[in-house]
C-alpha positions as CSV (number, residue, x, y, z in Angstrom):
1,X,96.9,149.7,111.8
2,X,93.5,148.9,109.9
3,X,92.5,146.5,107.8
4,X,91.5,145.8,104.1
5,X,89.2,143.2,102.8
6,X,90.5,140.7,100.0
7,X,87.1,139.1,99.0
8,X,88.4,137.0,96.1
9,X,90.1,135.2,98.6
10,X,87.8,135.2,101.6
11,X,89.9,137.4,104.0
12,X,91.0,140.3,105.6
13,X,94.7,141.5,106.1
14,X,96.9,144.4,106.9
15,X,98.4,146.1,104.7
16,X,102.4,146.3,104.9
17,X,104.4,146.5,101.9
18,X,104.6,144.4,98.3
19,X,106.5,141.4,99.7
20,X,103.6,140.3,102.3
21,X,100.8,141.7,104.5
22,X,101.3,142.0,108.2
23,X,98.6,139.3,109.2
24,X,95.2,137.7,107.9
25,X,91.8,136.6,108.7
26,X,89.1,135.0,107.2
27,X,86.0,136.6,106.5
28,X,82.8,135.6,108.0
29,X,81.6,132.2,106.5
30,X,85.0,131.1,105.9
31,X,87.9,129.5,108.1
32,X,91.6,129.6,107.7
33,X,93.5,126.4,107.7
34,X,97.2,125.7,107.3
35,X,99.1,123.0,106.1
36,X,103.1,121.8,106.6
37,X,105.0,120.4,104.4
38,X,106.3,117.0,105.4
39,X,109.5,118.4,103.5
40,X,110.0,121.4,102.8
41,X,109.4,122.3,98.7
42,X,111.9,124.6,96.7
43,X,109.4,127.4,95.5
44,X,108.5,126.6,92.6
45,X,107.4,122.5,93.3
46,X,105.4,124.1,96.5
47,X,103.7,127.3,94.4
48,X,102.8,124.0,92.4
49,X,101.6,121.5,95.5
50,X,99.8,124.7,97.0
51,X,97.8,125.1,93.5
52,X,96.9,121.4,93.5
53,X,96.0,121.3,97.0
54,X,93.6,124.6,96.9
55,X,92.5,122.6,93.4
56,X,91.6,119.4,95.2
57,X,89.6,121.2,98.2
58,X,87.3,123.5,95.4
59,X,89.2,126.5,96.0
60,X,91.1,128.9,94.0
61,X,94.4,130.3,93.9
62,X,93.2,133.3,95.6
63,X,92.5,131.2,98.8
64,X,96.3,131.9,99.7
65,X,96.5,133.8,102.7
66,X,99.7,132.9,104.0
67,X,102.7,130.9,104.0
68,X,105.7,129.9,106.0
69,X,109.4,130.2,103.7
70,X,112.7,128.4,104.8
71,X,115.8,129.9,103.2
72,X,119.1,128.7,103.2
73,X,121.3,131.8,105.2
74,X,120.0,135.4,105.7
75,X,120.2,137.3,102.3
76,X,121.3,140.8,101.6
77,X,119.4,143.7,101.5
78,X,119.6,144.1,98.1
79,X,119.4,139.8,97.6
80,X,116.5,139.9,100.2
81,X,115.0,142.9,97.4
82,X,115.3,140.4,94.1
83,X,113.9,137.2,96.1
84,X,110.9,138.7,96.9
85,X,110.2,140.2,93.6
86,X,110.3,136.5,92.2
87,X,107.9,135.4,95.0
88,X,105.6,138.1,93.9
89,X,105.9,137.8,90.4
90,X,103.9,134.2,91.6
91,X,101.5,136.2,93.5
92,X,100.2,138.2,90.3
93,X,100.2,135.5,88.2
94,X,97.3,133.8,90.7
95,X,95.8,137.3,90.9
96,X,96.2,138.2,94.2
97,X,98.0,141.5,94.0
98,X,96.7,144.4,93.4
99,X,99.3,147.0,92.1
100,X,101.6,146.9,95.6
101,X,99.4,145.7,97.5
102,X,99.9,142.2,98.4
103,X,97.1,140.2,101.2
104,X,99.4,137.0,101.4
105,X,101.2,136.7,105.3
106,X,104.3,135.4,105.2
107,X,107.0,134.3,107.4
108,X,110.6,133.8,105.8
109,X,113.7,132.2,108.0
110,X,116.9,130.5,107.6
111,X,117.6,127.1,109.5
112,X,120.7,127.5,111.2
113,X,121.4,123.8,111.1
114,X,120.9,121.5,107.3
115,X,118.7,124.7,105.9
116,X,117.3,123.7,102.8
117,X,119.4,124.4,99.3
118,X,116.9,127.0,97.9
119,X,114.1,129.2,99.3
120,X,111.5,126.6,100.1
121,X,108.0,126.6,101.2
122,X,107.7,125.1,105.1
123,X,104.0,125.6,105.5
124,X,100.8,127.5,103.9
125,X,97.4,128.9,104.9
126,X,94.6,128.8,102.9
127,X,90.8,129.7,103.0
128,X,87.7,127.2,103.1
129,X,84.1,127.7,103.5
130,X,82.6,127.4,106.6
131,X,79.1,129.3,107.7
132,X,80.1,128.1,111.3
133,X,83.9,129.0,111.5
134,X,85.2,130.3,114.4
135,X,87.2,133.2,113.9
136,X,90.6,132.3,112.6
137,X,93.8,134.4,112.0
138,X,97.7,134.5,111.3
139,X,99.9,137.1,111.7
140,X,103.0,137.6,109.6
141,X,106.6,137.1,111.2
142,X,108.2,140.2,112.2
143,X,111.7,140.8,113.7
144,X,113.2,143.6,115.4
145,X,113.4,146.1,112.4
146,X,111.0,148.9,112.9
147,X,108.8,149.4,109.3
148,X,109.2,152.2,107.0
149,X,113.1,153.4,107.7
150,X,115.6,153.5,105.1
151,X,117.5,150.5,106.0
152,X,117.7,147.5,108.2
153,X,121.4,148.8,109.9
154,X,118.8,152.2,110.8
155,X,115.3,150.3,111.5
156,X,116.9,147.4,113.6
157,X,116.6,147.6,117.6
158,X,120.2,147.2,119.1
159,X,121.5,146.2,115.8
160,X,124.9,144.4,115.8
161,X,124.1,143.3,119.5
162,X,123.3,139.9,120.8
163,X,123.9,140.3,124.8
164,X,121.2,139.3,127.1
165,X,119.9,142.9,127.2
166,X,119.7,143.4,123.7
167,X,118.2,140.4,122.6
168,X,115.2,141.0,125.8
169,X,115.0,144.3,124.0
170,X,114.6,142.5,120.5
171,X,112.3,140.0,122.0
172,X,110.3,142.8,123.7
173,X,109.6,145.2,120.6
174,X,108.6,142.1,118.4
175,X,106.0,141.0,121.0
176,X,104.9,144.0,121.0
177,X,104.5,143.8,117.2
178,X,102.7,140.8,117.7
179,X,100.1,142.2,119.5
180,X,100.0,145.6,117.6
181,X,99.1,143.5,114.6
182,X,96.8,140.8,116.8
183,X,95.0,143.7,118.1
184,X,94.2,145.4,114.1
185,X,92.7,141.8,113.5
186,X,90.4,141.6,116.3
187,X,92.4,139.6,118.6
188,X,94.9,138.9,121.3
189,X,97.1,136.5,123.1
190,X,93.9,134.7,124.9
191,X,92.6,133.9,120.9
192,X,96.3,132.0,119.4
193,X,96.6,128.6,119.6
194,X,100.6,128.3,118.7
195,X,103.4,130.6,118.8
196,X,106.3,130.3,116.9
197,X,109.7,132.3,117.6
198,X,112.9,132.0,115.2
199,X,116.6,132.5,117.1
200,X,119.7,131.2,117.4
201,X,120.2,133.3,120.7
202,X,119.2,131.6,124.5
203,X,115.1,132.8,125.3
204,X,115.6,131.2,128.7
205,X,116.6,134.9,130.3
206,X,113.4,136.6,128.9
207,X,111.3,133.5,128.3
208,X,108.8,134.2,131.5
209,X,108.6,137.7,132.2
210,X,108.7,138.3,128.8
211,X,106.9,136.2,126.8
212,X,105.3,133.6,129.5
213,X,103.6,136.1,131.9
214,X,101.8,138.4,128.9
215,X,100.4,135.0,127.6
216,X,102.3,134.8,124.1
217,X,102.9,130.9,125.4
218,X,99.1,129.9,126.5
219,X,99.6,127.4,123.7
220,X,103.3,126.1,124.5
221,X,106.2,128.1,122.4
222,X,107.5,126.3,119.7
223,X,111.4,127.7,119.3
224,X,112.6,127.1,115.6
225,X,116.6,127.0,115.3
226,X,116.5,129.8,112.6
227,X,117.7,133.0,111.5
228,X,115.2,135.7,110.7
229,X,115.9,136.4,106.9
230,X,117.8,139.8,106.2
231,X,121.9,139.9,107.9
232,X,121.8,141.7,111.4
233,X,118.6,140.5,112.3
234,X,118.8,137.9,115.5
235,X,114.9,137.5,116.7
236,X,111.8,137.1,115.3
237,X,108.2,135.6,116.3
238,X,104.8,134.4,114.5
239,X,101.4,133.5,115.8
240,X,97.9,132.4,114.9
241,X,95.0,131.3,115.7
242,X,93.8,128.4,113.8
243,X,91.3,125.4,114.3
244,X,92.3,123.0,111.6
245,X,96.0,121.7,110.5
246,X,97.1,119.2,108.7
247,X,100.2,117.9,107.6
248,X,101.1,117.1,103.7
């Protein structure tokens, strides 16, 4: 994996494919911060509350480096297909796509207990300017579908399969994800400061040789109730390391 710079918005990302970038981080002389929603926002009054927020801090839309969606059940392939083009249609409008290439992170899951109506915006990360920043990063959620295969049925790890094996298996490939895309940013386990993973499934069988003992927990593990977003998907896991958070 390597990098590219976005320096209308004062980051760095990887490149993945047109619906989000596998992780950010600012740029020297800039920090990332994040912001949650107190309640989630159906996408088009949070596109709206992340525009007045980037508004009311001097930045501009191009600030957006990532965001955290909550869905209401795991779409489709082909429904999965037409959300994001929607999301991204959003993302051009602000000017931060360039052809298919899209810097924005993104995480997108599915509450398994009172999900919201509509797609909804959960959280966001954003750029501001700081000559004495830290370094600062977020990677983009990832589940246990391996990139550039056909399908998600072909891609998926153990697909269909939700024994204790399978899901350590799950768990184990999107660690390692975690770090693959950690490591193209410059950092590791020892730089996060929270750690989120999204299943419906037990973690206790896997949770401390697995995830404890490599140090994807340093922080505490903050377990969301959710599906990951596309059918036949069971596990999936975000992380970051960032300073300043606030909630809206």
């Amino acid at each position: 994996m390597s990098t590219q710079d976005f320096s209308p918005g004062g980051y760095r990302f990887i490149p993945a494919v047109f619906q989000y970038s596998g992780g950010v981080a600012a740029a020297p002389g800039f920090r990332l911060e994040r912001a949650r929603f107190r309640t989630p926002l159906p996408l088009e009054a949070g596109f709206a509350a992340i525009a007045a927020h980037l508004s009311a801090l001097g930045r501009p839309l191009t600030a957006f480096a990532a965001c955290e969606l909550r869905s209401p059940a795991p779409f489709t392939e082909d429904g999965f297909l037409a959300f994001n083009r929607v999301y991204a249609g959003t993302l051009d409008h602000w000017g931060l796509l360039d052809g298919a290439t899209n810097p924005v992170a993104r995480s997108n899951v599915c509450p398994e207990i009172d999900p919201p109506p509509v797609p909804s915006f959960y959280a966001f990360t954003y750029t501001v300017a700081d000559a004495d920043a830290a370094p600062s990063f977020q990677v983009a959620g990832s589940g246990e579908a391996r990139e550039g295969l056909a399908t998600y049925r072909e891609a998926t790890v153990r697909y269909g399969e939700t024994g204790p094996d399978a899901l350590r298996e799950k768990a184990r490939y999107v660690l390692g994800e975690m770090e693959r895309r950690m490591a193209a940013l410059g950092f590791g386990w020892a730089d996060t400061t929270a750690a989120q993973v999204y299943t419906v499934h037990d973690l206790y069988p896997f949770l401390a040789d697995e995830i404890v003992a490599r140090g994807a927990a340093r922080g505490g593990l903050t377990w969301h109730f959710n599906r990951p977003p596309v059918a036949g998907l069971e596990y999936e896991m975000d992380c970051r390391g960032i300073s300043t958070e606030r909630v809206l």
